[in-house]
C-alpha positions in Angstrom: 136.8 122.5 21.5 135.4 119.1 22.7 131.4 118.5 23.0 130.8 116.3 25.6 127.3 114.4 26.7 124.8 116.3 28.8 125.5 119.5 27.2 128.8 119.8 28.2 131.4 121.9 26.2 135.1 122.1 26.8 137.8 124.6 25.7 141.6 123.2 25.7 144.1 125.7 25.2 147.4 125.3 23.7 150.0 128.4 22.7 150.9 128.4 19.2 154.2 130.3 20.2 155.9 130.1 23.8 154.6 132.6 25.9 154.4 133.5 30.1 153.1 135.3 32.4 149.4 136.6 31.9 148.1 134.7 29.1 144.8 136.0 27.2 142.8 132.7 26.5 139.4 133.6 24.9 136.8 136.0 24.9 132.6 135.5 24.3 129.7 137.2 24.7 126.6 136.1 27.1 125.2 135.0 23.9 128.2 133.2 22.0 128.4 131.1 25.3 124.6 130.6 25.5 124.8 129.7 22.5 127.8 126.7 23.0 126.1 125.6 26.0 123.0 124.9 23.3 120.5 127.5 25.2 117.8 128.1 22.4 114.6 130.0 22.4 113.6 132.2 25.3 116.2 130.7 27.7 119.2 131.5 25.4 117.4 135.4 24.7 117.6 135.6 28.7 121.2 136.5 28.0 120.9 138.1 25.1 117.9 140.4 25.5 117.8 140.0 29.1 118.7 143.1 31.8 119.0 141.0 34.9 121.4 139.0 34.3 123.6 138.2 37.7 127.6 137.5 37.7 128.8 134.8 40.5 131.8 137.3 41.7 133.7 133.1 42.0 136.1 135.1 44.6 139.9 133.6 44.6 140.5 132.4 47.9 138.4 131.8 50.8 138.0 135.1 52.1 137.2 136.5 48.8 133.7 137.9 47.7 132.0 134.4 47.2 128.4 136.0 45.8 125.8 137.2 43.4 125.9 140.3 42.1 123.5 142.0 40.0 124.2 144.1 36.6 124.4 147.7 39.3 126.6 146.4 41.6 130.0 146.9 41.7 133.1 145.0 43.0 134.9 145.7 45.4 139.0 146.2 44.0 140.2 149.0 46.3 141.2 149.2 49.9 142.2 152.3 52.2 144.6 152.9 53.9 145.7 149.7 55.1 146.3 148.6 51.1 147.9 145.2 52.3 144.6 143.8 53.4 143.7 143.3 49.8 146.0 140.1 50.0 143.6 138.9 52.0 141.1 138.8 49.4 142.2 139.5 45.6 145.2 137.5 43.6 148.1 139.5 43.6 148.8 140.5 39.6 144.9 141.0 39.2 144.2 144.4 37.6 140.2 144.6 37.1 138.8 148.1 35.2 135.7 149.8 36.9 132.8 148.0 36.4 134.3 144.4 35.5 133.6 141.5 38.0 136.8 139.3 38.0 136.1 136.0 38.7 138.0 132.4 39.5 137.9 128.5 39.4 133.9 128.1 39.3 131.8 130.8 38.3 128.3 131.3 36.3 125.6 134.0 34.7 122.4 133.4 36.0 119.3 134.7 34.4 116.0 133.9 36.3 116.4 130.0 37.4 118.9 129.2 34.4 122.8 129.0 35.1 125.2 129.5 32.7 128.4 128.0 34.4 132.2 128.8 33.1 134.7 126.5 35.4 138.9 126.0 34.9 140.6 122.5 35.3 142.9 123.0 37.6 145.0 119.4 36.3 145.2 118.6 33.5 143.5 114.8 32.8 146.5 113.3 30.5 149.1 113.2 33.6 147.8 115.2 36.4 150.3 118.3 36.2 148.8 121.1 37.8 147.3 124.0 35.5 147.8 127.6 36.4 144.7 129.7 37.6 142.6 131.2 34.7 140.9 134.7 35.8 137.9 135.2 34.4 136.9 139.3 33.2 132.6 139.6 33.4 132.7 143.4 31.2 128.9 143.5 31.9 129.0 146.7 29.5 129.7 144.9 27.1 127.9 141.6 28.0 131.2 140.1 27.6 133.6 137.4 29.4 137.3 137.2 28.7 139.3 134.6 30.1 143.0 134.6 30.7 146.0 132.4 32.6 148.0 133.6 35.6 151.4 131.9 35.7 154.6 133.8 36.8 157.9 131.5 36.2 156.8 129.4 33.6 157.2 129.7 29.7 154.9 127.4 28.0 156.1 125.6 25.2 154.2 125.1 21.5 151.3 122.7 22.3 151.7 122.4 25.7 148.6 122.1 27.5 147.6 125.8 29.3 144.7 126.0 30.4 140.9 123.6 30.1 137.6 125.5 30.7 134.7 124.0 30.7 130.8 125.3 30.0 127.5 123.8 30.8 124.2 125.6 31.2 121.4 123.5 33.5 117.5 125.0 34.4 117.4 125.2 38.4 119.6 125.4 41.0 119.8 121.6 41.7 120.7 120.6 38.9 123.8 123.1 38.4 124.8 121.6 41.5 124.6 117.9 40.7 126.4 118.8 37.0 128.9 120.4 39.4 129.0 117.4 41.2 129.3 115.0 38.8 132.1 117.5 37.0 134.9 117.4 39.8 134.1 113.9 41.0 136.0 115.3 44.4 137.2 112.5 46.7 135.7 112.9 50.2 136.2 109.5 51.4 139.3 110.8 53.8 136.8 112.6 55.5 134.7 109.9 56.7 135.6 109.7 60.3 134.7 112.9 60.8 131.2 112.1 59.4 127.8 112.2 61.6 124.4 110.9 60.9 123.3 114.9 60.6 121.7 115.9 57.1 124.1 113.5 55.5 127.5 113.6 57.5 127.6 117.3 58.6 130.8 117.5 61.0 130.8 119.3 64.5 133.1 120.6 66.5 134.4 123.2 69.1 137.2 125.5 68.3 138.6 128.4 70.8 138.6 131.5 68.3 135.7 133.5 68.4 135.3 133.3 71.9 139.0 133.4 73.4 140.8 134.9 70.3 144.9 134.6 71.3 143.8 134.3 75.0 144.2 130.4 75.9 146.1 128.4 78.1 146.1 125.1 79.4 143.6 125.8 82.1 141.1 127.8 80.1 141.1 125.3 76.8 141.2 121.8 79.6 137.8 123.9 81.2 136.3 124.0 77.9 137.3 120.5 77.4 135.7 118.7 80.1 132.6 121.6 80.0 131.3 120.1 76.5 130.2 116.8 78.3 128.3 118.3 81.5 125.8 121.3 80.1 123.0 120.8 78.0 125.1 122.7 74.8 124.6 122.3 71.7 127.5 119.9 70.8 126.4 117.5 73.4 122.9 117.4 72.3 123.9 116.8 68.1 126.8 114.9 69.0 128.2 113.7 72.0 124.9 112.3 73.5 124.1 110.5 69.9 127.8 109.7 70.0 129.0 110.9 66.9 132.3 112.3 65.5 133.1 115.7 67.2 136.4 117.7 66.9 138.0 119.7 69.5 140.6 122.2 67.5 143.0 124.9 69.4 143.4 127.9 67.8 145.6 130.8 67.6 147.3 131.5 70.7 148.9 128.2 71.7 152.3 129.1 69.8 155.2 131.1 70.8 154.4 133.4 68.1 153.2 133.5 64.5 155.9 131.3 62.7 157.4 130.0 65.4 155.0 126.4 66.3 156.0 125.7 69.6 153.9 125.3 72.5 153.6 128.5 74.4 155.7 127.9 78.0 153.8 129.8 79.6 150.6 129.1 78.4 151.5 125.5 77.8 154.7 124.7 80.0 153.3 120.8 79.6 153.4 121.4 75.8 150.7 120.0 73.5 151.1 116.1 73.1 149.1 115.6 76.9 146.6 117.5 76.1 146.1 116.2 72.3 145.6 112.8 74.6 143.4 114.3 77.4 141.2 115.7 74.3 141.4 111.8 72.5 140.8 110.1 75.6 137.6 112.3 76.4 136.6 110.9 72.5 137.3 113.8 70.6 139.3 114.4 67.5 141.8 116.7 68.6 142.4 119.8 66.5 144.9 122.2 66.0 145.6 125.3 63.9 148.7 126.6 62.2 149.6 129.0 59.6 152.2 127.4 57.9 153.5 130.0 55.8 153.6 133.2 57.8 156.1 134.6 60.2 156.4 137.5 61.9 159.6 139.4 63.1 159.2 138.0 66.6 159.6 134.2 64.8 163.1 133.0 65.5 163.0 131.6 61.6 162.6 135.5 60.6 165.7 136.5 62.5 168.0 132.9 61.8 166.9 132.1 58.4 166.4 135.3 56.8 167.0 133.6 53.5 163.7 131.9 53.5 161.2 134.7 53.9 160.0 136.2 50.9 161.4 138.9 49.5 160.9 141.8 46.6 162.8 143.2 43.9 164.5 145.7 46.1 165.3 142.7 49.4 162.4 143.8 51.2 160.3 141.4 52.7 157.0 140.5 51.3 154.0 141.8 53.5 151.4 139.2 53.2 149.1 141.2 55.3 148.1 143.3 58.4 146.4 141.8 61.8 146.9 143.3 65.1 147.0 140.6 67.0 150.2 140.0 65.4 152.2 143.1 66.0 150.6 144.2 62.5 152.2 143.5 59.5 153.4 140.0 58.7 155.5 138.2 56.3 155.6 135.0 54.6 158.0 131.8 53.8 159.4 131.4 49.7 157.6 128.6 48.7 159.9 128.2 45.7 162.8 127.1 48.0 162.7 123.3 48.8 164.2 123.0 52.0 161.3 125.9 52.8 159.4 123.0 51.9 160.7 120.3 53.3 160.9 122.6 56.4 156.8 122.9 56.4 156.1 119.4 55.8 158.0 118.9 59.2 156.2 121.2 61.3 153.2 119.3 60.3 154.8 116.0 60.6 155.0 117.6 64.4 151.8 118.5 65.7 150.9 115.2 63.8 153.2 113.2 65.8 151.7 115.0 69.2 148.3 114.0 68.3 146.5 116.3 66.6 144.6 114.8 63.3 142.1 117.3 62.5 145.0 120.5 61.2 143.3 123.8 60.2 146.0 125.1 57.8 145.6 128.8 57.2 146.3 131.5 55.5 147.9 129.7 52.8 146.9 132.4 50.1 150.5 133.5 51.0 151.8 130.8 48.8 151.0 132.4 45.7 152.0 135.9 46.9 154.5 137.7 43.7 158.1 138.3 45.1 161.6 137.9 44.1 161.8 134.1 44.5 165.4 132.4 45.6 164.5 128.8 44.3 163.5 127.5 41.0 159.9 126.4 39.3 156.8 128.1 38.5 154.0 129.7 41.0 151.8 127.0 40.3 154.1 124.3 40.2 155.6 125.3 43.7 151.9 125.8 45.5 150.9 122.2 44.2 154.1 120.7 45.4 153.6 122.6 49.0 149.5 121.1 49.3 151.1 117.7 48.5 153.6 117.6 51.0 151.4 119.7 54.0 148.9 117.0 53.3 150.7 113.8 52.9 150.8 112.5 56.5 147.4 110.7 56.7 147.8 108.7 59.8 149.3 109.3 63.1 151.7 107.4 64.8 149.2 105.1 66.1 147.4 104.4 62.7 144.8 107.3 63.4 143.2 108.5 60.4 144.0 112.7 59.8 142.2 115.6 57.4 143.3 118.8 56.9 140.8 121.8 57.0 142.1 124.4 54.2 141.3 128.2 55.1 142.3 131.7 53.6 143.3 129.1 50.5 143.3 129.5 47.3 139.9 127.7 46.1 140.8 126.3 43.1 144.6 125.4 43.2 143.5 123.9 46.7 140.8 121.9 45.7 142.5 118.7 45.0 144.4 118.8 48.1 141.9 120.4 50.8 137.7 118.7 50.2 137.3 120.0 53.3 137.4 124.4 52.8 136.4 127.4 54.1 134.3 128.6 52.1 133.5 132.2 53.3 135.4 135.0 55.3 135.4 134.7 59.3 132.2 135.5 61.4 132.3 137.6 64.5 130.3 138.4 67.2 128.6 141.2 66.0 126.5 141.3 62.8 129.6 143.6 61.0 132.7 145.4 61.6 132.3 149.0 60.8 135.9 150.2 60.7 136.9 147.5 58.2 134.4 148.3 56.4 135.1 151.9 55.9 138.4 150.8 54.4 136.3 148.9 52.2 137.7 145.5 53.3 135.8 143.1 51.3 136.8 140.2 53.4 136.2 141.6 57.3 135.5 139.2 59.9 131.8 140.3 60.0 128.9 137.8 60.3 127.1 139.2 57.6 129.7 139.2 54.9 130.3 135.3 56.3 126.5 134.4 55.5 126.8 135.9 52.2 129.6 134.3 51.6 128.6 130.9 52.6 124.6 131.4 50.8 126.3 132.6 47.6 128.9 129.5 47.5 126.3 126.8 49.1 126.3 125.3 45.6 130.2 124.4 46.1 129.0 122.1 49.3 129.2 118.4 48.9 130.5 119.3 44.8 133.4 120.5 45.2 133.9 121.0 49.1 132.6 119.5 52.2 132.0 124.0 53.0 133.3 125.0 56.3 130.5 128.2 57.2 132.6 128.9 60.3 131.1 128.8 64.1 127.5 129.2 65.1 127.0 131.3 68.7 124.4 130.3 71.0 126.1 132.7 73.9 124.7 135.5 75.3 128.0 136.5 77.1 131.0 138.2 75.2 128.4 138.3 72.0 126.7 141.3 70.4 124.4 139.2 68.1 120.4 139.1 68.9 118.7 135.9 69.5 117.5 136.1 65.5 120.6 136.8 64.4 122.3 133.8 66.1 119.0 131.6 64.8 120.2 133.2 61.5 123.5 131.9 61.5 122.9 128.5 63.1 119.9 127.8 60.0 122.0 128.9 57.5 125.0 127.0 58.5 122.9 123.5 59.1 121.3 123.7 55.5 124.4 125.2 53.3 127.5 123.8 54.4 129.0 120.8 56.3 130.2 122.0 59.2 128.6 123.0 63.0 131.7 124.3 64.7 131.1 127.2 68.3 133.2 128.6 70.6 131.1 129.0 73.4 132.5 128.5 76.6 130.3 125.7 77.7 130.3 126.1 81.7 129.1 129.4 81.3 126.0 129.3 79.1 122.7 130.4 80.7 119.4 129.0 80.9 118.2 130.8 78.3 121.1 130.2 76.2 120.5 126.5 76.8 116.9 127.0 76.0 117.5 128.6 72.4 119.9 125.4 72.2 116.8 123.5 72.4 115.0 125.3 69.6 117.8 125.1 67.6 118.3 121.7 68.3 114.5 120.9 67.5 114.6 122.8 64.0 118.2 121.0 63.0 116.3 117.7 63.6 113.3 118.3 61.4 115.4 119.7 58.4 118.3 117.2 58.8 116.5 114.8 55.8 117.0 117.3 52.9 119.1 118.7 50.7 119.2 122.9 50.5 120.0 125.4 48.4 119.2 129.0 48.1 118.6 131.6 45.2 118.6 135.0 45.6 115.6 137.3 45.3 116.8 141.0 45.8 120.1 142.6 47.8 120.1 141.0 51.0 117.2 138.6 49.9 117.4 134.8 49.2 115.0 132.4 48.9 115.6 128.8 50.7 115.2 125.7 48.2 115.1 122.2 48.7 115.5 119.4 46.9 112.4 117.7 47.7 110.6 120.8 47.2 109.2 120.2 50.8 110.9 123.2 52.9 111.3 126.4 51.5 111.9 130.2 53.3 113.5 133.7 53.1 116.8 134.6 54.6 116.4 138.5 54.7 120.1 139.5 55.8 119.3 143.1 54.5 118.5 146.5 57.4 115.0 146.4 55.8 111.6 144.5 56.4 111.5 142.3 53.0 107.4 141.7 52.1 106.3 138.3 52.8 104.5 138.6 49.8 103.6 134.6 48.5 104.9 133.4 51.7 101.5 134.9 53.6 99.6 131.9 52.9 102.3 129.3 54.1 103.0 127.2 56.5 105.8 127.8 58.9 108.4 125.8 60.9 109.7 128.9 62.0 108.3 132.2 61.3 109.5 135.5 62.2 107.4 137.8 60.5 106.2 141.0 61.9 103.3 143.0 60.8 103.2 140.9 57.0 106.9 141.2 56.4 110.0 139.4 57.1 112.3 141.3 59.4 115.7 142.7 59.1 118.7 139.4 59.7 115.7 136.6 60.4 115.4 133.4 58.9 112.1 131.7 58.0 111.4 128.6 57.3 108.2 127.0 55.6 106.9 123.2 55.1 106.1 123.9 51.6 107.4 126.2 48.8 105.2 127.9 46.8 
């Protein structure tokens, strides 16, 4: 153990004996670690004595739980039915007990406005090899956290360096974030051309998901194009009229099918390198998205390179997961194999060479999916050497600059690789999405489990990620959302993360919508000099925090009026209370905290 300045304690562990696999590291109690952080006195009793003591559920990969949860709430570990959604969410070999909260790469015990944070290295500092995940095991009956390394293929050798945690405890939520800061030192400088002026270089965009889905073409996504510079929406008003950075990425739908990335010909007979330079030459950075890793059975590489999917102990192929858009279940490529590899790095050397320089690379939690691999090297090994080469074009032909948006990624193997993340699990149109969650899918599409996702892991913005949040929606067509629920999601978005991304279909916004643009655009200007953060008061409840102590608020994403309580006396840049209370998915703000 090594006791570094600013309260700053880290654990280095070695194996005495060579070992593999899952790897027991340490266990402590709430106390031993307040203790080793150097809490004393009343703050190190909080968790001790204290009952309210909250676990960050640090989820693995984007989609993952990302949240508080208090000491009565559970987990979620199960899924029904469809059992192959819990890929989507939960590292394959995890094997939580009832009532533990499993936790990865950064996580932390709060008690009141004190954070306790636990956070793994994931490269080690003496030559930059990568580290395997460490899972941490919150037994809240116990008070207890065990920690422990995930690393199929490798045995570790006497002394060999296997994991380094490290454990800091700072008083208020800003100052957990700027020891987080100053703890990763992450390099965001590649991001820079996709900077704006807004609250410190938030980046826009438009992207065709949540509005299109799969159903583009050349017409539709040239209309949506040339739309964004003739209607009063709200991309043009934060960034094309103030001419600043905006991206325009293609989604899904443009290929022939998952795993196979060529341009549609029916939907694209002209291909995708014209309309990469229509979208440049209207002064865009043009966007694309691919899922590297999956295929499907329609993919030509399933059929012709059988060799290089994934496959199990028996020959099966690996189901990475269930979507059906996709024909259902879907496969994925063996990392372990290089010319799988060196296959992947040319598909992106591809779309790079058509243009596109903004590449939204998802789904790559398939990379450390557990199978029957045909090439050699550990899990960890193989997942660092596939982020290097997916990410190691960072110019186009023509000398433009290019950043890679990671999403459904593992958060902390990805870091190094991916500063700019998704952070949460996709929004929708509608506030949740009841039949997923009946099958207890942790990480639906749903636009509340998105804004819990992106409030519980704001702390990660501008630390350890420049957070992706996912689109806001200012339509009223093709949207079940209410107008506060929409405000809710475009506040929440502007003060957390670093993204502003819609879908709207620009040409057919109405007056009204373009009016709420207005608001919005109003509000985004008179909170764009802070920096926020939020805390959470109750289920469903957070408090807004700034830095400057200057704005404050309630989010209130719970079905339930939530007391306005101290709040009554404020004053409000925008207040939605009814009747003393703040209602059900609102968002208000104040000028002053109290």
């Amino acid at each position: 153990m090594e006791t570094r300045k600013h309260l700053v304690v880290t654990f280095r562990f070695t194996p005495d004996t060579p070992q593999k696999n899952v790897i027991p590291l340490a266990s402590w109690s709430y106390g031993e670690l307040a203790a080793l952080a150097s809490l004393g006195g009343e703050d190190g009793a909080l968790f001790t004595q204290g009952r309210d003591v909250a676990v960050h559920a640090g989820g693995w990969q984007s989609w993952s739980g990302g949240w508080e949860l208090s000491e009565s709430e559970a987990q979620s570990h199960r899924v029904l039915l469809l059992t192959s959604l819990l890929k989507l969410t939960a590292r394959e070999g995890e094997t939580p007990e009832d009532g533990e909260v499993s936790a990865h790469f950064v996580t932390y015990l709060r008690a009141g406005d004190t954070y306790l944070c636990l956070l793994a290295r994931t490269h080690s500092p003496e030559d930059g090899a990568p580290l395997p995940p460490v899972n941490f095991r919150f037994h809240r009956k116990d008070r207890r956290v065990s920690a422990e390394v995930f690393c199929p293929g490798k045995v570790w050798q006497t002394g060999e360096l296997l994991a380094e945690i490290t454990l800091f405890a700072r008083q208020g939520y800003f100052a957990f974030k700027d020891a987080l800061k100053a703890e990763f030192a992450q390099d965001f400088s590649g991001l820079g051309f996709l900077r704006s002026s807004w609250k410190g270089g938030v980046i826009g965009g438009y992207e065709s998901w949540y509005n299109h889905y799969t159903n583009i073409d050349e017409e539709l996504i040239l209309e949506d194009l040339s739309g964004l510079s003739t209607t009063g929406n709200l991309l043009k008003g934060m960034f094309i009229d103030t001419r600043q950075p905006l991206v325009f990425q293609i989604d899904d739908g443009w290929e022939v099918c998952v795993g196979q990335w060529d341009p549609h010909p029916k939907r694209f007979p002209r291909g995708l390198a014209a309309l990469a330079e229509r979208i440049e030459g209207a002064g865009f950075i043009p966007g694309l998205w691919v899922a590297p890793l999956l295929v499907t059975k329609r993919a030509a590489v399933f059929r012709e390179r059988a060799e290089w999917v994934l496959r199990d102990a028996k020959g099966r192929p690996v189901v990475a997961g269930w979507n059906p858009r996709w024909d259902g279940a879907y496969y994925c490529l063996d990392i372990s194999r290089r010319d799988v590899r060196d296959y992947l790095a040319g598909v992106i050397e591809t779309v790079i060479a058509w243009g596109f320089r903004y590449l939204k690379l998802d789904f790559l939690y398939a990379g450390y999916l557990l199978g029957k691999p045909s090439g050699e090297g550990a899990l960890h090994e193989n997942f660092e050497r596939l982020c290097s080469l997916l990410t190691a074009v960072r110019t186009t032909p023509s000398g433009l600059p290019v950043a890679y948006l990671g999403c459904g990624a593992p958060l902390g193997p990805s870091s190094r690789h991916f500063p700019l993340m998704r952070t949460g699990a996709d929004t929708l149109e509608k506030w949740d999405w009841n039949a997923a969650k009946l099958l207890g899918h942790a990480g639906r599409p749903s636009a509340y489990i998105n804004l819990l996702d992106t409030i519980g892991r704001s702390f990660l913005d501008n630390t350890v990620f420049c957070s992706d949040p996912d689109v806001v929606f200012t339509r009223s067509v093709n949207c079940k959302l209410t107008e506060q629920e929409k405000e809710l999601i475009a506040v929440v978005n502007f003060l957390l993360a670093g993204q502003i991304m819609f879908s709207d279909d620009p040409l057919r916004l109405s007056e009204a919508d373009l009016a709420f643009t207005g608001r919005l655009l109003s509000l985004y200007e008179r909170l764009s000099r802070d920096d926020y953060g939020a805390q959470r008061l109750d289920k469903d409840v957070y408090r807004i925090l700034s830095r400057s102590g200057a704005i404050g608020g309630i989010i209130n994403l719970s079905d339930a009026p939530y007391p306005a309580g101290e709040f009554q006396g404020s004053t409000f840049i925008l207040d939605r209370r009814v009747n003393g209370a703040f209602p059900p998915h609102t968002v208000s703000v104040t000028a002053q905290t109290h």
